[in-house]
C-alpha positions in Angstrom: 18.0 -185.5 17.9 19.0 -182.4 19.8 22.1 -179.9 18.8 23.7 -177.5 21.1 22.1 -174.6 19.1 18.2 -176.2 18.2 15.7 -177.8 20.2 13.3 -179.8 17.2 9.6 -180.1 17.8 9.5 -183.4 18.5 11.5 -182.6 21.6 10.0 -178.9 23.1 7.8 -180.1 25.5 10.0 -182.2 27.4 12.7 -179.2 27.2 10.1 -176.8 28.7 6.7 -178.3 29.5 4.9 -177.0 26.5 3.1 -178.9 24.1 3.5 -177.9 20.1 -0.5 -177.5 20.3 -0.1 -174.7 23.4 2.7 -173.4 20.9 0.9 -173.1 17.9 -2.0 -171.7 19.2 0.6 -168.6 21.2 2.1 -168.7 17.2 -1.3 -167.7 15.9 -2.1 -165.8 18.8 1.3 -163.5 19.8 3.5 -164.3 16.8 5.7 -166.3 19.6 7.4 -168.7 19.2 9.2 -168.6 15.7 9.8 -171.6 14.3 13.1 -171.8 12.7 15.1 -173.6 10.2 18.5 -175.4 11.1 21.6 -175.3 8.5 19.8 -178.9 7.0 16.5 -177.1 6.2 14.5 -178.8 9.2 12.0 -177.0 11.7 13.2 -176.2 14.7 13.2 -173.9 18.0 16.7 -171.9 18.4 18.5 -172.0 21.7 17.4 -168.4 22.5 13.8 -169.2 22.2 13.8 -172.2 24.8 15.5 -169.9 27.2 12.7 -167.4 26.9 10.0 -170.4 27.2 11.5 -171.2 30.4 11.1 -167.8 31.1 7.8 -167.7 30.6 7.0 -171.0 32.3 8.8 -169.8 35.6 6.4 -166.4 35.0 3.2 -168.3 34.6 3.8 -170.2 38.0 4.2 -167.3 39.7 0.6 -166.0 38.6 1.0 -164.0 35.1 -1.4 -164.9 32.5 0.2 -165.8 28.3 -1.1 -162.4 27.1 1.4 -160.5 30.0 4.2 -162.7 28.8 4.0 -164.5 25.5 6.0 -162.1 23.1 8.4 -160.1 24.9 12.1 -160.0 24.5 13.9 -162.3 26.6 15.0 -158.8 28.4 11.4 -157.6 29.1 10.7 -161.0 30.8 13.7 -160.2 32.5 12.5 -157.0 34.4 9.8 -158.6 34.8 11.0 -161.1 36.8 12.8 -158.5 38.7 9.6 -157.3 39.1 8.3 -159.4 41.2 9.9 -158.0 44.6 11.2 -159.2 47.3 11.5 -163.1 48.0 8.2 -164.8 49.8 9.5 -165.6 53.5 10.2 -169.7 53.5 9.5 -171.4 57.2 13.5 -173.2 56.8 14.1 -173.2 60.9 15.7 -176.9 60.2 17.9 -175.6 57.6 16.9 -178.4 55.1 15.1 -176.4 52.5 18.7 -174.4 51.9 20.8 -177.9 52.3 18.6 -179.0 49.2 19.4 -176.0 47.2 23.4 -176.6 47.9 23.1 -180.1 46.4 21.4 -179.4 43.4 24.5 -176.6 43.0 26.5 -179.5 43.2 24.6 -181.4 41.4 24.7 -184.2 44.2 21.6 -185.9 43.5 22.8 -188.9 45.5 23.2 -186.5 48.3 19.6 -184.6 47.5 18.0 -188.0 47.6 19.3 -188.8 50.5 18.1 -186.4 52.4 14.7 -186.8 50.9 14.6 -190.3 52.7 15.8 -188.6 55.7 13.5 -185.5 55.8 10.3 -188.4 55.2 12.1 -190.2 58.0 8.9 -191.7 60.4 6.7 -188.7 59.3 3.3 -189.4 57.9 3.2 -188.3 54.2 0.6 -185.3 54.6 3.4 -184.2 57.2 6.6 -184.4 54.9 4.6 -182.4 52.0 3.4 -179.7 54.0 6.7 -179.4 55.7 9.2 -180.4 53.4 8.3 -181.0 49.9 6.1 -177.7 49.6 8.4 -175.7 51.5 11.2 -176.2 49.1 9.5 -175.9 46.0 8.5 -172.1 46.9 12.4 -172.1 47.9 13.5 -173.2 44.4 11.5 -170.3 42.9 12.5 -167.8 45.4 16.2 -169.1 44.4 15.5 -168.7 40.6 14.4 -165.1 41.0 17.3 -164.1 43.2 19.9 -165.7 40.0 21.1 -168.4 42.8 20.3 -171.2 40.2 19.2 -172.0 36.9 15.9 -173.5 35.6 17.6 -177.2 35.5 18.1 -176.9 38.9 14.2 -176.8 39.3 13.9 -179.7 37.2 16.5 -181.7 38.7 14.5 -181.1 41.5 11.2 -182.1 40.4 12.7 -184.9 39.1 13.6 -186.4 41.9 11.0 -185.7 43.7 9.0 -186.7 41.5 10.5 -190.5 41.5 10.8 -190.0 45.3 6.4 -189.7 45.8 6.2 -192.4 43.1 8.6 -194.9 45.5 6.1 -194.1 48.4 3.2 -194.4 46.8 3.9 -198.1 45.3 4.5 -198.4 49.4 0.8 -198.5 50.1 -1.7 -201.5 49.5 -5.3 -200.2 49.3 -7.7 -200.5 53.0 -10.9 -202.2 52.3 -14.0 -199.3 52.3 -11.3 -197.0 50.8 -12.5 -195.5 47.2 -10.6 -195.5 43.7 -9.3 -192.1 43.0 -8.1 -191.8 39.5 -5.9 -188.5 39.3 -5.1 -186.3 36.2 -4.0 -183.4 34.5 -6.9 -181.3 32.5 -5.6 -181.2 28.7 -3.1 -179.1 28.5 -1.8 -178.9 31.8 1.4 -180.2 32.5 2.6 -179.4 36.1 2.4 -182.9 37.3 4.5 -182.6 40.5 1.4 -180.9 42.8 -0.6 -183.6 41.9 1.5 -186.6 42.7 1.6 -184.7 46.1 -2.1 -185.5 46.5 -2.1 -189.1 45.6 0.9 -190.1 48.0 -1.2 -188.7 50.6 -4.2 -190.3 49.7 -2.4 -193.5 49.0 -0.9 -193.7 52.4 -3.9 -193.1 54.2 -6.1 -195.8 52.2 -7.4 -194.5 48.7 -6.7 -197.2 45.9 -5.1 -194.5 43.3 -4.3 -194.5 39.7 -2.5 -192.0 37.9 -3.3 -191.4 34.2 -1.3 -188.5 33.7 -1.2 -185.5 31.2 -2.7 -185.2 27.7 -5.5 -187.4 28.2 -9.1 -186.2 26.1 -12.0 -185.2 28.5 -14.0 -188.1 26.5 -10.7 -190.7 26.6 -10.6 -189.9 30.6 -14.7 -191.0 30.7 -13.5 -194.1 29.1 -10.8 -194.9 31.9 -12.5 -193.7 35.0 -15.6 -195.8 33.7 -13.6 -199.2 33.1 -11.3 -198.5 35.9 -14.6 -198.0 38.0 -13.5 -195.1 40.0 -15.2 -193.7 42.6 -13.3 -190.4 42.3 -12.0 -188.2 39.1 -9.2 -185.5 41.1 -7.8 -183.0 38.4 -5.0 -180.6 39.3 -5.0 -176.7 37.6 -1.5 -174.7 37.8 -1.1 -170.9 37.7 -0.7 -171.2 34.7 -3.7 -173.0 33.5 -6.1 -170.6 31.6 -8.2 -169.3 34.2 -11.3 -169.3 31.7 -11.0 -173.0 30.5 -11.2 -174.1 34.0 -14.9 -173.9 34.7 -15.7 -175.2 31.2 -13.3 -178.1 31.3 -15.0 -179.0 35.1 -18.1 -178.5 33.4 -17.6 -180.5 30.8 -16.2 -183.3 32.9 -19.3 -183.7 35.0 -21.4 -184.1 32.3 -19.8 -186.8 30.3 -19.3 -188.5 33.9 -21.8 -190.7 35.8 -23.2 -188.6 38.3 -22.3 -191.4 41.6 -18.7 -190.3 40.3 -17.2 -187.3 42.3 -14.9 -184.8 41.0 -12.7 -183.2 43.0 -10.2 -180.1 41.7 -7.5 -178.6 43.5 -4.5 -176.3 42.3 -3.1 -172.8 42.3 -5.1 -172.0 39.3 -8.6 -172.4 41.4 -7.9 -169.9 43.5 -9.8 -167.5 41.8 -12.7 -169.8 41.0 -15.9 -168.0 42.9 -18.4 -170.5 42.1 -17.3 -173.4 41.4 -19.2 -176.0 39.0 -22.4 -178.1 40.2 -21.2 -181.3 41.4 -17.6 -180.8 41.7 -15.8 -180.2 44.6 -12.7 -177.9 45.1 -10.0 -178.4 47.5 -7.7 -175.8 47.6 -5.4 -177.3 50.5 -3.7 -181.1 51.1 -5.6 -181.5 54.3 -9.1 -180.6 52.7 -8.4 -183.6 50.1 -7.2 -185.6 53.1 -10.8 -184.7 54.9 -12.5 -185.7 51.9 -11.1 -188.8 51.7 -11.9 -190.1 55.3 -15.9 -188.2 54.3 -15.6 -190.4 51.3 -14.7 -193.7 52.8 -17.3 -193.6 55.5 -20.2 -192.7 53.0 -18.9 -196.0 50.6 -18.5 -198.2 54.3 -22.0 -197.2 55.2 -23.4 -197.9 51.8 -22.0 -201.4 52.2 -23.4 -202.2 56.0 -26.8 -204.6 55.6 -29.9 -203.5 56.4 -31.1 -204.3 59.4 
């Protein structure tokens, strides 16, 4: 149950994307965040501590790392998101990127969604996320740092979004040659959006694709990718992923998986990666996954042909 003035544990990371492990471990770590005790005597997060979670969160995406953020006053993250200088030039010649900002304003999500299903229109899907869907999230965030709009304007947006890609992708029957991608989020990532991207474009163009999600153990992923017999494990790292977990958790991966099983990893948070983990594959653009895809299918379809 929620108040106006406490967020309770049970409820954190849906309010800011956080899991109470991530939390506890920053506790330990930077003393941040306090847990507090509501006039009934129950643990709880105050109002002003969310706000500077969402702080952070916003700060992480745009490439800080917990130790720059995790502690200060909700006015040092503040400047600091002053800081960050001038917004990042947005390609918006149709306009549509700012006619999506004005509806979640209004909070028109009939209107936003709308023009979701118009902006897809007879586009392919790789077309409409390089064009439309990624364009507007680095809008949203330029929006947030000017003060435009709040953080539940990004979440309205994700949201919708979000339900958008999985409409599309239950579109899409599998083609036969095509592999079985099973996508997921490492354990404790929780930006799900960037990787949904990937799997409607893969979806449309032939992959059979299951989505397991966040939160799921290295060693509980073996398990599904095994009985789910996937040809492909695809993870997806944000900013603000630990940059030194990645390699271990790839690492880790590849050894508990069979080796015909490819892994493929894409994200923000791989962009510094120099050298990237035997056996797994990193694709730092849409169009690379798409290219591996079509590389993929024609290895399986050859595989399959009779000898002579």
């Amino acid at each position: 149950m929620r108040t106006s003035t406490f967020v309770f544990p049970s409820e954190i990371e849906r309010e800011t994307g956080f899991g109470k492990d991530q939390l506890r471990k920053w506790r330990q770590r930077f003393g941040f965040p306090p847990v507090e005790a509501t006039p009934q005597g129950k643990a709880a997060y105050s109002r002003k501590t969310v706000d500077q979670l969402l702080l952070i969160k916003r700060l992480l995406e745009t490439g800080f790392r917990p130790g720059q953020v995790v502690g200060l006053t909700g006015r040092e993250l503040e400047k600091l998101k002053l800081s960050l200088g001038p917004p990042v030039p947005v390609d918006d010649s149709n306009e549509a990127t700012q006619a999506f900002i004005e509806q979640l304003k209004r909070a028109d999500l009939a209107g936003f969604r709308a023009l979701l299903t118009e902006q897809r229109g007879e586009r392919t899907l790789l077309d409409f996320v390089r064009h439309s869907i990624a364009p507007l999230m680095i809008a949203i965030g330029e929006a947030w740092r000017r003060d435009e709009i709040d953080i539940h304007h990004e979440h309205l947006c994700s949201c919708c979004i979000e339900r958008h890609l999985h409409a599309e992708i239950l579109k899409f029957k599998p083609k036969s040659g095509f592999p079985t991608v099973m996508f997921a989020l490492a354990p404790g990532e929780h930006h799900l959006l960037g990787l949904l991207m990937i799997e409607a474009v893969l979806a449309e163009q032939g992959a059979r694709t299951i989505n397991i999600g966040a939160n799921i153990p290295l060693d509980n992923l073996k398990l599904a990718a095994i009985s789910c017999a996937a040809d492909v494990v695809a993870l997806s790292f944000s900013f603000s992923y630990r940059a030194r977990d990645v390699v271990p958790t790839l690492s880790r991966l590849r050894r508990l998986l069979p080796p015909r099983m490819q892994i493929w990893a894409g994200g923000a948070g791989l962009a510094g990666i120099k050298k990237p983990p035997k056996g797994v594959r990193i694709l730092l653009k849409i169009e690379e996954a798409a290219a591996a895809l079509q590389d993929l299918a024609l290895q399986l379809r050859a595989q399959a042909l009779p000898l002579a």
